[in-house]
N, C-alpha and C positions, 0 to 999 in steps of 0.2 A: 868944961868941955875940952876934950882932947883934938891938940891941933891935927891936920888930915896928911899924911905924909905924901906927898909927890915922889913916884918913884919915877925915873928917868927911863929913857929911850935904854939905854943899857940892861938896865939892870931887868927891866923886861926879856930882854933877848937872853941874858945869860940865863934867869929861873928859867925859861922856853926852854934855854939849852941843858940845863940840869934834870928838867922833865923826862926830853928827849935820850938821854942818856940809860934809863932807868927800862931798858927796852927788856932788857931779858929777866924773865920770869921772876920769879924768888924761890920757886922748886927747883931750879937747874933743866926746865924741862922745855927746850924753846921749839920742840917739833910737834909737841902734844895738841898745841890752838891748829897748825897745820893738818895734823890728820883729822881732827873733829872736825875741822873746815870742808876738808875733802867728803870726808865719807858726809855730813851734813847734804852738801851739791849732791850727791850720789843718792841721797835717802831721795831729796824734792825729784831730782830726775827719773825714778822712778817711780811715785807720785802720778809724776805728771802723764809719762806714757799711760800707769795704771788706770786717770780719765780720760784719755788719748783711746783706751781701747774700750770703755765703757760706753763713752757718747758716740765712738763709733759703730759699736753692737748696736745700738739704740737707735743711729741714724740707720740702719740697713732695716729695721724691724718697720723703721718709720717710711720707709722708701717702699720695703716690702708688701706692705698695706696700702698705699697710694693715701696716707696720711699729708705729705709733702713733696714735692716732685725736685727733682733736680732742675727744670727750668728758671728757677729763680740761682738767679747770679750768685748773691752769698750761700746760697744751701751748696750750690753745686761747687763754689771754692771751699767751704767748711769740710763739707766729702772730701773732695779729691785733695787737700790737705791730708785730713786724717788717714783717709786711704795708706798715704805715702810714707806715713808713720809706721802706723801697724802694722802694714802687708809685711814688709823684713822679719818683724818678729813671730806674726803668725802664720805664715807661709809653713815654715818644717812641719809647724804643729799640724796642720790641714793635711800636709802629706801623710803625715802618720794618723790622725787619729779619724776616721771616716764620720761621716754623718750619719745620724740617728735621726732619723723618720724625716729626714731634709732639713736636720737645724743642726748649724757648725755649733757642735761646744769646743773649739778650739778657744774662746779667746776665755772660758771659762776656765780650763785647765791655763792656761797663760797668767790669768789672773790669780791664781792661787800660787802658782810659782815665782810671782809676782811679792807678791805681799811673804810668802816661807824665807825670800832672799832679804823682804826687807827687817822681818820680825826675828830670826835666828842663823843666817850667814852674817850678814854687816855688823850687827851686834857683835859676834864674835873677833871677827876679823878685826873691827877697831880696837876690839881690849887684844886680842893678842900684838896687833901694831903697837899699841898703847905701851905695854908692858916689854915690849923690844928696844924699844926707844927708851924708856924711863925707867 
């Protein structure tokens, strides 16, 4: 049996500190984790508006029918939450694009402009960030 070595209070600290040390990359590329980072937050946040204006289409269809009423306390802060989302972003659209037989397809066109930005602008924009940098 091999005896069990004890290492010291020191010698902890200094491997820690030779860990720590070892921060920058092995590609030379220490901005690359940052923009994958960035545009990453950027992909969820748009995500998130994209059921931000789903479950708000959905609460108005649900309002619109008397499925659920806004006197109940959480539905009516869940609305007026999401309202406060959406409305900025779908506001232009409503300006521009009229209703058709009384149904906004504003957030329908939204939604696809939605998902075009996240499936072929972000993509591109981080390889050419990517390859600017590296």
């Amino acid at each position: 049996m091999e005896p069990r070595v004890k290492r010291g209070y020191r010698d902890a600290l200094s491997a820690t500190a030779r860990r720590g040390k070892k921060r920058e990359r092995p590609d030379g590329k220490p901005m690359a984790p940052i923009i994958n980072l960035v545009f990453f937050i950027i992909d969820a946040l748009l995500d998130l508006l994209w059921w931000a204006i789903v479950i708000s289409a959905i609460l108005s269809w649900l309002f619109a029918f008397d499925v659920i009423n806004r006197r109940n306390q959480f539905v009516y802060n869940a609305a007026t939450f999401l309202d406060r989302v959406t409305d900025p972003i779908l506001r232009p659209f409503r300006r521009i694009i009229p209703s058709i037989g009384g149904v906004d397809i504003s957030p329908i066109i939204v939604l696809l402009l939605l998902r075009g930005v996240q499936m072929f602008i972000l993509p591109a924009l981080q390889g050419t960030l990517l390859r600017l940098v590296g």
